[in-house]
N, C-alpha and C positions, 0 to 999 in steps of 0.2 A: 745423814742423807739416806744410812740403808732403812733407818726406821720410817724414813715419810715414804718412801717409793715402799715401803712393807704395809704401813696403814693406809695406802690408798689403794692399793691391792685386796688387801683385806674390807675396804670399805668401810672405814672406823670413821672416816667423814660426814656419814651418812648414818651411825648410831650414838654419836656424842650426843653428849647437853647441847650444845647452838646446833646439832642437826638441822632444824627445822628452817633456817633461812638459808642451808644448802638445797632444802628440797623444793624450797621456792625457787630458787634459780633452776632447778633442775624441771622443773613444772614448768615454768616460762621457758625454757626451752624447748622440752616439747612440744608446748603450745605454738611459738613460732615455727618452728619445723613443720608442723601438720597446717598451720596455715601458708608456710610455702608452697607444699605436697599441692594441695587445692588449689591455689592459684595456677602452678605450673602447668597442672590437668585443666584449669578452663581455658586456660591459651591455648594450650595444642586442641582442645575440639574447637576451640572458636578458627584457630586453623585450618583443621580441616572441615569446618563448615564452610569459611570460604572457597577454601580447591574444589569442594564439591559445587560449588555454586558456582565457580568461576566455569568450569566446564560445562556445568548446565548452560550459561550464557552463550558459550561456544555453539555449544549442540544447537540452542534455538535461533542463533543468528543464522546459522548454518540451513538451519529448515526454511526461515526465512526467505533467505536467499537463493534457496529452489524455489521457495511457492510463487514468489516475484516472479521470478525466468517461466513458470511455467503458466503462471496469467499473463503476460506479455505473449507467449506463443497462441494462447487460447483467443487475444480481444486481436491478431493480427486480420487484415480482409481477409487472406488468404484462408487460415484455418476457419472464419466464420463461412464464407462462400462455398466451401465443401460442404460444411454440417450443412448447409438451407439446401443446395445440392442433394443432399438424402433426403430431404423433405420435400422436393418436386417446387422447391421455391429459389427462380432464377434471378441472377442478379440483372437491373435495366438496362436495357440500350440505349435510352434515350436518355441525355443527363438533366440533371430537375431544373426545374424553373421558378424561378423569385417573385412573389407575389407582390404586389404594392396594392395598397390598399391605400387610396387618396380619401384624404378627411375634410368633410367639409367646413368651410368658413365658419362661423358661427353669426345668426344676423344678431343686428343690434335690437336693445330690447322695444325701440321706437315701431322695427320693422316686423318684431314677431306679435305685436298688439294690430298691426294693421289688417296683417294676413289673417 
């Protein structure tokens, strides 16, 4: 036992004659590990491109829902009849009135060859 815990200390695994299909596992090894490293690093940024995105959502709902509040204050009568008010333009007394426009018959084509 004290000689194998001494040659793998010493590294003699890795200078024998069948070396070489320890350093393949040891290659594959590394190879996996550095394609973990990578994968791990694209989730956390794909994470935090979401958070960043999630709060952009936030932010623009948020604007949103002032610009609404604040066109709803703007199309009110109230705030339109002041602004015409600075423009010397009053609002009427008198409330409108509904046209009717009467259409007439149409004659038959016997009658419009007559006339």
């Amino acid at each position: 036992m004290k000689t194998g815990i001494y040659g793998i200390l010493k590294a003699r695994f890795l200078i024998d004659d069948d070396a070489i299909k320890n350093w393949r596992f040891i290659v594959f090894v590394i190879l996996l590990a550095i394609i973990m490293i990578a994968n791990t690093q694209r989730f956390e940024q794909k994470v935090f491109k979401i958070a960043e995105l999630t709060s952009e959502v936030k932010e623009l709902r948020s604007e949103f829902v002032d610009r609404r509040s604040q066109l709803m204050k703007l199309r009110m009568e109230s705030t339109v009849s002041e602004k015409m008010i600075a423009k010397e333009i009053y609002p009427s007394t008198v409330p409108p009135v509904k046209i009717k426009v009467k259409k007439e018959a149409e004659k038959s084509f016997l009658k419009k060859i007559w006339h």
